[in-house]
mmCIF file of the N, C-alpha and C atoms, coordinates in Angstrom:
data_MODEL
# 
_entry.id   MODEL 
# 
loop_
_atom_site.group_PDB 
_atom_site.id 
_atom_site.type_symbol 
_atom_site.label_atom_id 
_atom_site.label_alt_id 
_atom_site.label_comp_id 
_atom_site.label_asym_id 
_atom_site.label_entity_id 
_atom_site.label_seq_id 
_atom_site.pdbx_PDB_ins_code 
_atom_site.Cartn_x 
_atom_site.Cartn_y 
_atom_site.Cartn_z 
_atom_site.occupancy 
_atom_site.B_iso_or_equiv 
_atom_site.pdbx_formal_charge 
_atom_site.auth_seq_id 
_atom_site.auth_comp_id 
_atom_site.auth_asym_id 
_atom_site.auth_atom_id 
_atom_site.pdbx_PDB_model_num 
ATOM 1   N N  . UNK A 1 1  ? 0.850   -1.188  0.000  1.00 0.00 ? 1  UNK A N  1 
ATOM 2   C CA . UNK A 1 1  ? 0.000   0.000   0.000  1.00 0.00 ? 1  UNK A CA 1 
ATOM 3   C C  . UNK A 1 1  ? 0.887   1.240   0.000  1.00 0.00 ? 1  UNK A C  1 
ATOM 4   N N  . UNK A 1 2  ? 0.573   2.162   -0.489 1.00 0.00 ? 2  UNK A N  1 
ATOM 5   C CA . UNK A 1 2  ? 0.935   3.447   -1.076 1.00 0.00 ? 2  UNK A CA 1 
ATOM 6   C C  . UNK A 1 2  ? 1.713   4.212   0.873  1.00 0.00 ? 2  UNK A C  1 
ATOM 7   N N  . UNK A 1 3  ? 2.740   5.212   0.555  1.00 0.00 ? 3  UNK A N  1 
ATOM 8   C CA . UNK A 1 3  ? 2.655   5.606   2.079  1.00 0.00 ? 3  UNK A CA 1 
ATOM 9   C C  . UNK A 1 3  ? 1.594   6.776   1.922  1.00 0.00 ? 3  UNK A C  1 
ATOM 10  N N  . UNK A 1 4  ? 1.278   6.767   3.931  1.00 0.00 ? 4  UNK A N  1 
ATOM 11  C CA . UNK A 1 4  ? 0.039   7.916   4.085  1.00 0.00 ? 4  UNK A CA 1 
ATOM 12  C C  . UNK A 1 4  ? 0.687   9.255   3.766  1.00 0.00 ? 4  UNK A C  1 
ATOM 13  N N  . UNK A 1 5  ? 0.061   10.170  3.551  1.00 0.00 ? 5  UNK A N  1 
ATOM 14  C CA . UNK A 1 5  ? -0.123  11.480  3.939  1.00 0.00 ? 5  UNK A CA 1 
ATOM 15  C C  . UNK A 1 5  ? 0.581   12.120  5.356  1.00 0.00 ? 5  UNK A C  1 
ATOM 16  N N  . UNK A 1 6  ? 0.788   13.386  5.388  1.00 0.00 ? 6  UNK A N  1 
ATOM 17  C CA . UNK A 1 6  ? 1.314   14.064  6.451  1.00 0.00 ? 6  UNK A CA 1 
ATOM 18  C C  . UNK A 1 6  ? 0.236   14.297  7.050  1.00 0.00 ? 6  UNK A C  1 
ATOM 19  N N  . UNK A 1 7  ? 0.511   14.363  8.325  1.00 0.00 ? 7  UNK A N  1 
ATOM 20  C CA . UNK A 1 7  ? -0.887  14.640  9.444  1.00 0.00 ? 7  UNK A CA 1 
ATOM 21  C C  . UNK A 1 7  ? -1.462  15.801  9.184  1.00 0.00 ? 7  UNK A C  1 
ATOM 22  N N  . UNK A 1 8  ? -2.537  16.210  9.356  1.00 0.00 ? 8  UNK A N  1 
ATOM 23  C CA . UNK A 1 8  ? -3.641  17.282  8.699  1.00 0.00 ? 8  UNK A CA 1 
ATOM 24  C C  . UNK A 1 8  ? -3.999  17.312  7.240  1.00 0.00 ? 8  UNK A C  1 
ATOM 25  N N  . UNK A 1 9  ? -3.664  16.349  6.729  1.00 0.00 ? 9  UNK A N  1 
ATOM 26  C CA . UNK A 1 9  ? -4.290  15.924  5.363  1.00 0.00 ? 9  UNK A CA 1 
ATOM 27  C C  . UNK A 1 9  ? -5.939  15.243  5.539  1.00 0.00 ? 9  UNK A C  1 
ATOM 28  N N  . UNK A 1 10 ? -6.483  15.395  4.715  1.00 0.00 ? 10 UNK A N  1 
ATOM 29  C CA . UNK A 1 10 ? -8.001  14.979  4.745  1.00 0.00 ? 10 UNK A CA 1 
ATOM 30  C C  . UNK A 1 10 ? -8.164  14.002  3.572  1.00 0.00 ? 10 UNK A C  1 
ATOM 31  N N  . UNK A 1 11 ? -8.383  12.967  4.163  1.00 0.00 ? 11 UNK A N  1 
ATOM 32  C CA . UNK A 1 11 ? -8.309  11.894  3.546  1.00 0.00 ? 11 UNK A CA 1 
ATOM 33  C C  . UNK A 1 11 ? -9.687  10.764  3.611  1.00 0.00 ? 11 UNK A C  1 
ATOM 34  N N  . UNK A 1 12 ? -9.649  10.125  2.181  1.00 0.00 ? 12 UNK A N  1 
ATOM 35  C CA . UNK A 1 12 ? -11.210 9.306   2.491  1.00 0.00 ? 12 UNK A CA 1 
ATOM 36  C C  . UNK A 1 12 ? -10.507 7.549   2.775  1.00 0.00 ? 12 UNK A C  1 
ATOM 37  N N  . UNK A 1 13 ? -10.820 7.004   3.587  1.00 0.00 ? 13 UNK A N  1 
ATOM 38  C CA . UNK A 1 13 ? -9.989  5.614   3.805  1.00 0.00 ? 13 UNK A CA 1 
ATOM 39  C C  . UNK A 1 13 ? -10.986 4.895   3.961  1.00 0.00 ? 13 UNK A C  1 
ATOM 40  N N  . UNK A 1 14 ? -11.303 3.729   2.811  1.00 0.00 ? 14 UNK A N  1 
ATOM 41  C CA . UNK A 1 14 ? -11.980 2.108   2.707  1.00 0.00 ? 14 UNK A CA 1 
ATOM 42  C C  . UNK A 1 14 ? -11.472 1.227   3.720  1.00 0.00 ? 14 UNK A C  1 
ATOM 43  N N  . UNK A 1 15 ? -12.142 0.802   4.927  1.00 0.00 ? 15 UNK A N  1 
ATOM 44  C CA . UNK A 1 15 ? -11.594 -0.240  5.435  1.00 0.00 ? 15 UNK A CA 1 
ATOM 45  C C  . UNK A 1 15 ? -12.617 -1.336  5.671  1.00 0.00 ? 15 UNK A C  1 
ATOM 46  N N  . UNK A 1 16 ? -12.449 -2.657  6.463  1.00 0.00 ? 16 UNK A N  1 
ATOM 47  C CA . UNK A 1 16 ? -13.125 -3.425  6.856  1.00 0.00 ? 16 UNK A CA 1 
ATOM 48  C C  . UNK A 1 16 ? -13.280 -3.783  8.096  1.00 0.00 ? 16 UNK A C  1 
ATOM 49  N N  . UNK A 1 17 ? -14.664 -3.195  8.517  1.00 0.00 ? 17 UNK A N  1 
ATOM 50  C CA . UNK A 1 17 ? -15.114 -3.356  10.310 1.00 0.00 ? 17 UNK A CA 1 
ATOM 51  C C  . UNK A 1 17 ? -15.561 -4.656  10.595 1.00 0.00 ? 17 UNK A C  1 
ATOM 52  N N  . UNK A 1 18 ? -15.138 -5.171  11.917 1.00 0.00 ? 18 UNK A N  1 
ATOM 53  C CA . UNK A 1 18 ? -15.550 -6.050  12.789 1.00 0.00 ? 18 UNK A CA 1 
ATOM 54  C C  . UNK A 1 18 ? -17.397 -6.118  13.104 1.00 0.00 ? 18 UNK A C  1 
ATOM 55  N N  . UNK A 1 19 ? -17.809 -7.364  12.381 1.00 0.00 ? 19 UNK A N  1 
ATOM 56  C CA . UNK A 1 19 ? -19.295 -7.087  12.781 1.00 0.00 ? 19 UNK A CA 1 
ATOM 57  C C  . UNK A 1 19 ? -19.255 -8.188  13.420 1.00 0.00 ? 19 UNK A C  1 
ATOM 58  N N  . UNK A 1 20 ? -20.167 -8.099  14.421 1.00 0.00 ? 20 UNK A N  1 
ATOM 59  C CA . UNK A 1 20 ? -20.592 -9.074  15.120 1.00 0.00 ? 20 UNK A CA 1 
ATOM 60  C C  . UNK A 1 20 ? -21.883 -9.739  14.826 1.00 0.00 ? 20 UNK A C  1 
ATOM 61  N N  . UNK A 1 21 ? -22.378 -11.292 15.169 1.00 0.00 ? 21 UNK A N  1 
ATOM 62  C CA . UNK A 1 21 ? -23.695 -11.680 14.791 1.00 0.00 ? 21 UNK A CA 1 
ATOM 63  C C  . UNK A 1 21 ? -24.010 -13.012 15.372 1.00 0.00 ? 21 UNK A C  1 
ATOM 64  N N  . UNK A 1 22 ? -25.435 -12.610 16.047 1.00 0.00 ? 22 UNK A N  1 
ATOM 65  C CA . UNK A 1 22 ? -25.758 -13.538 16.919 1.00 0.00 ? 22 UNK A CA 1 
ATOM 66  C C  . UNK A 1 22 ? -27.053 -14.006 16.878 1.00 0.00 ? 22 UNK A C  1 
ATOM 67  N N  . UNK A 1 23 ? -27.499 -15.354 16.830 1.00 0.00 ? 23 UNK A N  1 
ATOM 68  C CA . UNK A 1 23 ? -29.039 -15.763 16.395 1.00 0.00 ? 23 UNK A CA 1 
ATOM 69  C C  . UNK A 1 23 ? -28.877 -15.664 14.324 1.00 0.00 ? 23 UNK A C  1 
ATOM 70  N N  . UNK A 1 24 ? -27.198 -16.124 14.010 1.00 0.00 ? 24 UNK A N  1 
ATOM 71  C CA . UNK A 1 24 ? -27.993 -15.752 12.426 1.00 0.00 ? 24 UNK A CA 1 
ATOM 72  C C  . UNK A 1 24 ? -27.367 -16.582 11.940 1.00 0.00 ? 24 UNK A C  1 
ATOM 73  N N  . UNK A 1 25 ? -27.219 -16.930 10.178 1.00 0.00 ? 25 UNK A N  1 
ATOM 74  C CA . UNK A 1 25 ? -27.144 -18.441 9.547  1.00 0.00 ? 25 UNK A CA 1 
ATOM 75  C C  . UNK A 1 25 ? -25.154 -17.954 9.207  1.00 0.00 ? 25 UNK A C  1 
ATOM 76  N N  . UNK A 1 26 ? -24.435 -18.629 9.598  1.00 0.00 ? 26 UNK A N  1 
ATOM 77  C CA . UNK A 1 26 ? -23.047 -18.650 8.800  1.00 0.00 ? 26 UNK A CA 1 
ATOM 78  C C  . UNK A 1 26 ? -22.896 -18.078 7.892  1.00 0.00 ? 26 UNK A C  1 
ATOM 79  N N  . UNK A 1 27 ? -23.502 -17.939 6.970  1.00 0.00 ? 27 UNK A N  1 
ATOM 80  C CA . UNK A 1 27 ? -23.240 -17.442 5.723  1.00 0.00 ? 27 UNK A CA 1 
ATOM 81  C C  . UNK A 1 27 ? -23.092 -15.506 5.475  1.00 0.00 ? 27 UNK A C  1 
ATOM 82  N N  . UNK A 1 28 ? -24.328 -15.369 6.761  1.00 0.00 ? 28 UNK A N  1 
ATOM 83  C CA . UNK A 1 28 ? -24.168 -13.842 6.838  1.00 0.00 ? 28 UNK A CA 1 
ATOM 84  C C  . UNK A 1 28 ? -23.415 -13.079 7.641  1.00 0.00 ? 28 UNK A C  1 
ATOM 85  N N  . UNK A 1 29 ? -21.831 -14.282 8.228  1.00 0.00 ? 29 UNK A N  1 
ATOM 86  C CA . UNK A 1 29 ? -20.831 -13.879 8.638  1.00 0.00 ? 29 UNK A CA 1 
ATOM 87  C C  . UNK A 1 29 ? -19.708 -13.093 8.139  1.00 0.00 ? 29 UNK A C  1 
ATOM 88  N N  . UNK A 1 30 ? -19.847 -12.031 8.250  1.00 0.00 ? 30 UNK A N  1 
ATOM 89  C CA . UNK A 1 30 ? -18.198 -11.460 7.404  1.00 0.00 ? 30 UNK A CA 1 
ATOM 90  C C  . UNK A 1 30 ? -18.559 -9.695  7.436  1.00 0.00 ? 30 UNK A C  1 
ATOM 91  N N  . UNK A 1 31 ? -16.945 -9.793  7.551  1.00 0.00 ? 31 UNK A N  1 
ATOM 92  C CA . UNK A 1 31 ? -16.603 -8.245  7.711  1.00 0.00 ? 31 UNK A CA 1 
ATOM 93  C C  . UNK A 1 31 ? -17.562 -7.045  7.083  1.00 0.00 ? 31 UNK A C  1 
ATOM 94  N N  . UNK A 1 32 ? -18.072 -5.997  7.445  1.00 0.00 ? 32 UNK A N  1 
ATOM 95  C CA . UNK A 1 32 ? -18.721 -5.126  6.173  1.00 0.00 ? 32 UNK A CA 1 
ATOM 96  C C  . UNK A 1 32 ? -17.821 -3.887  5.633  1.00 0.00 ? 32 UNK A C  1 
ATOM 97  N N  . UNK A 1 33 ? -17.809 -3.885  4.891  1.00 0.00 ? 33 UNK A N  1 
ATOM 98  C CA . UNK A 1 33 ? -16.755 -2.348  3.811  1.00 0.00 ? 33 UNK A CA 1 
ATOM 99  C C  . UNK A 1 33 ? -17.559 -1.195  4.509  1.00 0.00 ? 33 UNK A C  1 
ATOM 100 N N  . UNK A 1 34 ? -16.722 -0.725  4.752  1.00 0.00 ? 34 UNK A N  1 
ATOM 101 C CA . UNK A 1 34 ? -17.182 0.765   4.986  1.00 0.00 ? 34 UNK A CA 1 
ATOM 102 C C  . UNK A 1 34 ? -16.197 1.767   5.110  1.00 0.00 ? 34 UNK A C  1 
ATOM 103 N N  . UNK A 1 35 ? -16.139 3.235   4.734  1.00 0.00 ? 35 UNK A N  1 
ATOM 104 C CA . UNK A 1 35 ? -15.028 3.996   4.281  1.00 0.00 ? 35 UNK A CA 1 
ATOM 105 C C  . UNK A 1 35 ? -15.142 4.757   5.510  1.00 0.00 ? 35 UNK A C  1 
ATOM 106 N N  . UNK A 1 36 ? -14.244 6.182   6.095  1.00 0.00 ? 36 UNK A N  1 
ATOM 107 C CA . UNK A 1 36 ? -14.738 6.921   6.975  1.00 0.00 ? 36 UNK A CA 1 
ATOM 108 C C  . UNK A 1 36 ? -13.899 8.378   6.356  1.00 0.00 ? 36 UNK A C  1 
ATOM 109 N N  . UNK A 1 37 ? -13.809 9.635   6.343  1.00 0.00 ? 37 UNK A N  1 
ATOM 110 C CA . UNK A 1 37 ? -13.620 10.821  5.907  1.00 0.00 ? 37 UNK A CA 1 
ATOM 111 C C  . UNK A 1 37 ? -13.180 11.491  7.123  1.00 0.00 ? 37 UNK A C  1 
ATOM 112 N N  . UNK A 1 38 ? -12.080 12.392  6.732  1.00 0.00 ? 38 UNK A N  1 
ATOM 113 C CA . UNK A 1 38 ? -11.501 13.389  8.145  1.00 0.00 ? 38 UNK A CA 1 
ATOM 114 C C  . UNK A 1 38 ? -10.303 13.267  7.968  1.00 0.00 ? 38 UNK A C  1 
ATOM 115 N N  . UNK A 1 39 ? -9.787  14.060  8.817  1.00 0.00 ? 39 UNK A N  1 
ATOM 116 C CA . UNK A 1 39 ? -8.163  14.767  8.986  1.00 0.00 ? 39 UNK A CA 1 
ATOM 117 C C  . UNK A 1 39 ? -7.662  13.994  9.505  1.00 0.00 ? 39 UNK A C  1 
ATOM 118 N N  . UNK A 1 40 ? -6.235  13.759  8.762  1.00 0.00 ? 40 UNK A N  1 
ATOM 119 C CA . UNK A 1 40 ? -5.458  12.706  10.008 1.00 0.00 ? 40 UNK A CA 1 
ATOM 120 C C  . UNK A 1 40 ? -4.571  13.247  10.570 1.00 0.00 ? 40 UNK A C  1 
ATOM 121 N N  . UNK A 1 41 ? -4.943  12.758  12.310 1.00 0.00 ? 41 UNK A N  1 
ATOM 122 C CA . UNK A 1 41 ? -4.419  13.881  13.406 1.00 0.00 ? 41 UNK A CA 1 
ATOM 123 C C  . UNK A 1 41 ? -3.329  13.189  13.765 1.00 0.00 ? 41 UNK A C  1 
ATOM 124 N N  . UNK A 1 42 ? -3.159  11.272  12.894 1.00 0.00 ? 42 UNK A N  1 
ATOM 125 C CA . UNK A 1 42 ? -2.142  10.518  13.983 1.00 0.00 ? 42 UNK A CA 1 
ATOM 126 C C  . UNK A 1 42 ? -2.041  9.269   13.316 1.00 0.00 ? 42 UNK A C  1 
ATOM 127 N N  . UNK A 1 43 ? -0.867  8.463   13.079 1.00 0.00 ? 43 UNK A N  1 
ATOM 128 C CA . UNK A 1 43 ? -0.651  8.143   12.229 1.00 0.00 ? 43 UNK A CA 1 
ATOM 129 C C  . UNK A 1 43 ? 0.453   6.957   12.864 1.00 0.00 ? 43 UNK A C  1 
ATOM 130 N N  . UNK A 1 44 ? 0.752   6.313   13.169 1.00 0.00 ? 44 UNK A N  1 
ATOM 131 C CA . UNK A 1 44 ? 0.970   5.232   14.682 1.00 0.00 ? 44 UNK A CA 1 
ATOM 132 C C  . UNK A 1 44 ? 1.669   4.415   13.405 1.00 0.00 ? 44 UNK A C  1 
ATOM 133 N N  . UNK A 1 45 ? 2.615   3.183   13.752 1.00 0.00 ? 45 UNK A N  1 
ATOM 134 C CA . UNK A 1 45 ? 3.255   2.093   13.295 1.00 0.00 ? 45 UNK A CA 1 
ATOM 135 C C  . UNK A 1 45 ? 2.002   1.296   13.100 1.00 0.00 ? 45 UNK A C  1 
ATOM 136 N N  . UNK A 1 46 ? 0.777   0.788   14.255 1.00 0.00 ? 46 UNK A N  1 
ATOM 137 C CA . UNK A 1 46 ? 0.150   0.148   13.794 1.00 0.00 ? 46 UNK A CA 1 
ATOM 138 C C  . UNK A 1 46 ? -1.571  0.738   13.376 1.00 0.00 ? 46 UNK A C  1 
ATOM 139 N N  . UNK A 1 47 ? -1.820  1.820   13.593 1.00 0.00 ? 47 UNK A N  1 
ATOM 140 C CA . UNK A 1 47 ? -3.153  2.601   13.238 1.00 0.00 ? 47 UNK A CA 1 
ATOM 141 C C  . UNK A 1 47 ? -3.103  3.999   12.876 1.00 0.00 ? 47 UNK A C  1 
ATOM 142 N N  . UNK A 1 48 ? -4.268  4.198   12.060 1.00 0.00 ? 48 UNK A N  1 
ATOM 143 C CA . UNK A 1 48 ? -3.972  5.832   12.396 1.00 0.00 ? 48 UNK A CA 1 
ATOM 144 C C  . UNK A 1 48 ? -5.579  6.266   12.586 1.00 0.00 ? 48 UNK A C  1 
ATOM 145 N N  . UNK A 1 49 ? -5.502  7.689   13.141 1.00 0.00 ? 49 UNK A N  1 
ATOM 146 C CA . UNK A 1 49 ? -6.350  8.272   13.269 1.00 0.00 ? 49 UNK A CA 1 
ATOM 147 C C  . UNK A 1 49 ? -6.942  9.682   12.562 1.00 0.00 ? 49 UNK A C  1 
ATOM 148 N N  . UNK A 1 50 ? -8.575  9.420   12.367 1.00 0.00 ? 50 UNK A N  1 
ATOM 149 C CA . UNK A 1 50 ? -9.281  10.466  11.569 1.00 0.00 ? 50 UNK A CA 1 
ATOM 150 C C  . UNK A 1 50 ? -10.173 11.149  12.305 1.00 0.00 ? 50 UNK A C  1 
ATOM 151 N N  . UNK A 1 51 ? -10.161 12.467  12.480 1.00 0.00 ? 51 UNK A N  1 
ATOM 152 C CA . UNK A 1 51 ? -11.042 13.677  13.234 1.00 0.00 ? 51 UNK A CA 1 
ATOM 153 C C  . UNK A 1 51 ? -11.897 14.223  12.329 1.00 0.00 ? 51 UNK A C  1 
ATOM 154 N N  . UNK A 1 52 ? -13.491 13.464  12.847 1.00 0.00 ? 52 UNK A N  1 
ATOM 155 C CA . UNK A 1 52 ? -14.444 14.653  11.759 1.00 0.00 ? 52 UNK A CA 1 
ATOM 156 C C  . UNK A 1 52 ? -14.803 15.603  12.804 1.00 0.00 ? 52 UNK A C  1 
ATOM 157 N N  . UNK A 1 53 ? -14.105 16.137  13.954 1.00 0.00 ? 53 UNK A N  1 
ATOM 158 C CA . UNK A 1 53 ? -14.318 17.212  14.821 1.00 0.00 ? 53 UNK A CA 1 
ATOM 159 C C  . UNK A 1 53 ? -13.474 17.582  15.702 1.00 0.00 ? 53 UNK A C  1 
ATOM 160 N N  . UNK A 1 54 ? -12.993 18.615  15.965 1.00 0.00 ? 54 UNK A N  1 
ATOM 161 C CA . UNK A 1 54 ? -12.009 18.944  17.303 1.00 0.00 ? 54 UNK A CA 1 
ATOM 162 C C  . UNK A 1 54 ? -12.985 20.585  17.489 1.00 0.00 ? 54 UNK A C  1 
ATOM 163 N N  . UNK A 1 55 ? -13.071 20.201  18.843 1.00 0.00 ? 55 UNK A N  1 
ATOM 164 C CA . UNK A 1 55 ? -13.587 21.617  19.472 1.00 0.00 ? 55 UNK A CA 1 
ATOM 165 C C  . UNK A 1 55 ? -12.725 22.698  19.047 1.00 0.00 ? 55 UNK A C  1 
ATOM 166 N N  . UNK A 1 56 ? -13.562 24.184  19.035 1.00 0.00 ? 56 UNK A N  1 
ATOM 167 C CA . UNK A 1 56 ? -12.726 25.304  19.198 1.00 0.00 ? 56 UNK A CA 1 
ATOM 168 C C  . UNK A 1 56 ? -12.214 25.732  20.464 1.00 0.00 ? 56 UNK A C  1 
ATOM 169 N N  . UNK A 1 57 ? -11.025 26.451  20.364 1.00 0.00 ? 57 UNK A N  1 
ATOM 170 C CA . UNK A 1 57 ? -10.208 26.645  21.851 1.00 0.00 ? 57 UNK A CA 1 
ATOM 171 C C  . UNK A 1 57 ? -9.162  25.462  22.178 1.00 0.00 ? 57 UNK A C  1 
ATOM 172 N N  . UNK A 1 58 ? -9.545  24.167  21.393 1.00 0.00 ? 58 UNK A N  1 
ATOM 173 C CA . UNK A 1 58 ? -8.705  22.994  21.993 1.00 0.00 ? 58 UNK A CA 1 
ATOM 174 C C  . UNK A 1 58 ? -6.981  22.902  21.376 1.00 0.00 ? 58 UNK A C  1 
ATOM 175 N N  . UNK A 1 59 ? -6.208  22.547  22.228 1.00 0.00 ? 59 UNK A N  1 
ATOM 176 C CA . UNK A 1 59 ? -4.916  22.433  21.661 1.00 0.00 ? 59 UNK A CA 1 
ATOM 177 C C  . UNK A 1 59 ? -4.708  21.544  20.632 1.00 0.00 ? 59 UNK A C  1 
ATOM 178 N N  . UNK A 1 60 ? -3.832  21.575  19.902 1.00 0.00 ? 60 UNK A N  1 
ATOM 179 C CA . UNK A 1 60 ? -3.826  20.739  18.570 1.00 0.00 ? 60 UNK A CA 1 
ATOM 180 C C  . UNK A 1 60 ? -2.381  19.842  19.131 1.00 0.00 ? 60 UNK A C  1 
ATOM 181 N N  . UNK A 1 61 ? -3.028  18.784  19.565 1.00 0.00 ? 61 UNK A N  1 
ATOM 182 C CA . UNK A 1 61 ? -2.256  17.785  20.512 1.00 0.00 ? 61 UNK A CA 1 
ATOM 183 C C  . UNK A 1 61 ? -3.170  16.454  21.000 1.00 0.00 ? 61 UNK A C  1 
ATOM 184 N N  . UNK A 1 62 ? -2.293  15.633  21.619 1.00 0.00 ? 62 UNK A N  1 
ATOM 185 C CA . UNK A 1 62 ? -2.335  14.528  22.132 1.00 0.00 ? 62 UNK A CA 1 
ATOM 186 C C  . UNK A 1 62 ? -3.945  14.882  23.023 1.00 0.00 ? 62 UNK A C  1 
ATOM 187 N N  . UNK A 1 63 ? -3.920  15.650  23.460 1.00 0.00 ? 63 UNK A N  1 
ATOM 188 C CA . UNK A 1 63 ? -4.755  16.082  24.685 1.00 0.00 ? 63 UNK A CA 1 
ATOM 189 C C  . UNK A 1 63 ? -6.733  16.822  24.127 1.00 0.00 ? 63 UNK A C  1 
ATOM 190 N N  . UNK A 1 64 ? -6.029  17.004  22.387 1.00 0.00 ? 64 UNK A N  1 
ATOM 191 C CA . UNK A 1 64 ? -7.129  17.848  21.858 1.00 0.00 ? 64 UNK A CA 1 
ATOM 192 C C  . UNK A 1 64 ? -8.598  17.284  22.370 1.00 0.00 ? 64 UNK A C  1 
ATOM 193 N N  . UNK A 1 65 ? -9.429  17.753  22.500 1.00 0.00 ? 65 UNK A N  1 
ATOM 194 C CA . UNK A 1 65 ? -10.838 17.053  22.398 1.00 0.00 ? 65 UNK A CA 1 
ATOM 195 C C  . UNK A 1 65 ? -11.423 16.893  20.993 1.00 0.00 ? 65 UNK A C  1 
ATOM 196 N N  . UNK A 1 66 ? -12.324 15.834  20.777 1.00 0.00 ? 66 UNK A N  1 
ATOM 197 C CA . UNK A 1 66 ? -12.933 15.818  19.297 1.00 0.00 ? 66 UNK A CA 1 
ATOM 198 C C  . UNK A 1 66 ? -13.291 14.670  19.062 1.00 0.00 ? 66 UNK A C  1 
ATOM 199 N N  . UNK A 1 67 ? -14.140 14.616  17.840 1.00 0.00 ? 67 UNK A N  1 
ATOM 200 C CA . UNK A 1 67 ? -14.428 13.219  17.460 1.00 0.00 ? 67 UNK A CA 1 
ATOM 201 C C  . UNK A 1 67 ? -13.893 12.217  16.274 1.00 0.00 ? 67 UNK A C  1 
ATOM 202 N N  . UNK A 1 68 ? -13.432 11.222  16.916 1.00 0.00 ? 68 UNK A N  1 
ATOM 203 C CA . UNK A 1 68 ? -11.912 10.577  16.471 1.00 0.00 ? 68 UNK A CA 1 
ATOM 204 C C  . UNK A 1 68 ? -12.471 9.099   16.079 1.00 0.00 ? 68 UNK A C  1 
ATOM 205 N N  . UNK A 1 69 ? -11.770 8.797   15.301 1.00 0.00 ? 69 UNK A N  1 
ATOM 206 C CA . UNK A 1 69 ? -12.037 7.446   14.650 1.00 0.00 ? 69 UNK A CA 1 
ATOM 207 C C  . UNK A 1 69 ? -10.279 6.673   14.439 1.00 0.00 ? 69 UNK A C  1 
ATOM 208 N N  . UNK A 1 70 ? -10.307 5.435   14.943 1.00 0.00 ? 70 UNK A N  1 
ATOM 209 C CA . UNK A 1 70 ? -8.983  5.157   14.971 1.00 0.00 ? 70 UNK A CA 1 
ATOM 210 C C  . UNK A 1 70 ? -9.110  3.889   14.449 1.00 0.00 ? 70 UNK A C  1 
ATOM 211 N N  . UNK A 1 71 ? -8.373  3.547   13.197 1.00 0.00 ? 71 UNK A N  1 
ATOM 212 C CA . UNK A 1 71 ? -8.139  2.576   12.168 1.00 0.00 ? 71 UNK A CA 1 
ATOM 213 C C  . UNK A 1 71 ? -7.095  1.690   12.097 1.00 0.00 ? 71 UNK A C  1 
ATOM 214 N N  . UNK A 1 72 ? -7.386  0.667   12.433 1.00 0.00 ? 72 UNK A N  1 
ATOM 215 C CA . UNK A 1 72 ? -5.918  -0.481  12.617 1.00 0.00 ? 72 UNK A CA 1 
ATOM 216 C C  . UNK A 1 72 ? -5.511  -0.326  11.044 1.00 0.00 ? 72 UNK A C  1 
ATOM 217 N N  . UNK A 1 73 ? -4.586  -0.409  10.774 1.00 0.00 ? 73 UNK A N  1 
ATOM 218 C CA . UNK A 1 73 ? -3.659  -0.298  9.311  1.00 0.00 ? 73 UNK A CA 1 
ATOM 219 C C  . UNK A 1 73 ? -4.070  -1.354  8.826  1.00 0.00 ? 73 UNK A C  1 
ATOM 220 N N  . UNK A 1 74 ? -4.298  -2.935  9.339  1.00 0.00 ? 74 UNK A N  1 
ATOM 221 C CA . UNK A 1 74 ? -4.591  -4.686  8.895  1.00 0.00 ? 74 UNK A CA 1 
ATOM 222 C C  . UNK A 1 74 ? -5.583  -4.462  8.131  1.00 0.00 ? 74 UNK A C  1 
ATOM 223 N N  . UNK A 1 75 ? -6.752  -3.383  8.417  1.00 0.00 ? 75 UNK A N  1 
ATOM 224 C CA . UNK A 1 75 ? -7.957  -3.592  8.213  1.00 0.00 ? 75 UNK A CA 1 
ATOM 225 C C  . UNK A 1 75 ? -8.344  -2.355  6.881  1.00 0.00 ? 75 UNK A C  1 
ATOM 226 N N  . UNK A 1 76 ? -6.744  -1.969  6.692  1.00 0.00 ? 76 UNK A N  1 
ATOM 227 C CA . UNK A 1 76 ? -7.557  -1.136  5.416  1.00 0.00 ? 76 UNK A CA 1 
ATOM 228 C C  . UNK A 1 76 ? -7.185  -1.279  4.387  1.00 0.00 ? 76 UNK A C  1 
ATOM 229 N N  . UNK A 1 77 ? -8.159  -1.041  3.061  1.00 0.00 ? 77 UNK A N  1 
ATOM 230 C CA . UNK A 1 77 ? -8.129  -1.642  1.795  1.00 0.00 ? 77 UNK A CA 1 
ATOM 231 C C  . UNK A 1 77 ? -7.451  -0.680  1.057  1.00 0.00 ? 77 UNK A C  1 
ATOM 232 N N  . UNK A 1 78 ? -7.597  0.780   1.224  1.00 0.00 ? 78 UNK A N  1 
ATOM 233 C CA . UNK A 1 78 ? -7.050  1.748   0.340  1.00 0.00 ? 78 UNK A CA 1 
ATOM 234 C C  . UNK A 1 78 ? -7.442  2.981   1.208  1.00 0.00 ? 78 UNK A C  1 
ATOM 235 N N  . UNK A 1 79 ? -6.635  4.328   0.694  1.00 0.00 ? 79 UNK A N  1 
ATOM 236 C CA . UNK A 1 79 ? -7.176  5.830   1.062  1.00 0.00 ? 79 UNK A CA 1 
ATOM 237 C C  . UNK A 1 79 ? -6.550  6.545   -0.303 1.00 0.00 ? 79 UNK A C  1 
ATOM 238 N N  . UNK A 1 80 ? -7.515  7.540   -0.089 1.00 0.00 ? 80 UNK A N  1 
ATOM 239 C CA . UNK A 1 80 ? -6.779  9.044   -1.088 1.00 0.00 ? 80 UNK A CA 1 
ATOM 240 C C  . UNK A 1 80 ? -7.330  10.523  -0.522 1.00 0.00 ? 80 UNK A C  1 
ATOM 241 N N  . UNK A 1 81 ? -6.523  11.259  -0.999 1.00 0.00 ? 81 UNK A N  1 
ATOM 242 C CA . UNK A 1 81 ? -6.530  12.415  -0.642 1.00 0.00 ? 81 UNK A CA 1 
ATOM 243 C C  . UNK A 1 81 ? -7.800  13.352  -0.763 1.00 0.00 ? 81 UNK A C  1 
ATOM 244 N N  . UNK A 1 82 ? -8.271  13.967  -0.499 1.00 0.00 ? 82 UNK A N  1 
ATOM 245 C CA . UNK A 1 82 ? -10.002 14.720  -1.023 1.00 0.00 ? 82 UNK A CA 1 
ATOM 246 C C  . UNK A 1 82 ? -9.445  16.095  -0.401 1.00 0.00 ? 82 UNK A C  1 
# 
């Protein structure tokens, strides 16, 4: 896979989430595709992370407040830039 982006790039990333399922037939077992959109604030050896929100006033840090989505690297299929 391609390398990421520098942090504060806005990026759209395809990955594959963990579903869970209980009471249902085998067959309708398996991961579902789903993409997620936002800035990447963080960018880890094994995940990185996407902010579709950080409060105003908040430090642009470890500490920021906001709403964060954090992506194991195993689990993604592709990203690009938007």
């Amino acid at each position: 896979m391609k390398r990421w982006p520098k942090v504060g790039t806005r990026v759209h990333v395809e990955w594959m989430d963990i579903v869970g399922f209980v009471n249902s037939p085998l067959s309708d077992a398996k991961p579902a595709p789903c993409w997620t959109e936002g800035i990447l604030v963080k960018n880890s050896k094994d995940f990185v992370v996407l902010a579709s929100s950080q409060y105003s006033g908040e430090r642009d840090d470890e500490s920021a407040t906001g709403d964060y989505t954090a992506i194991p690297k195993g689990v993604v299929d592709g990203w690009k830039r938007i």
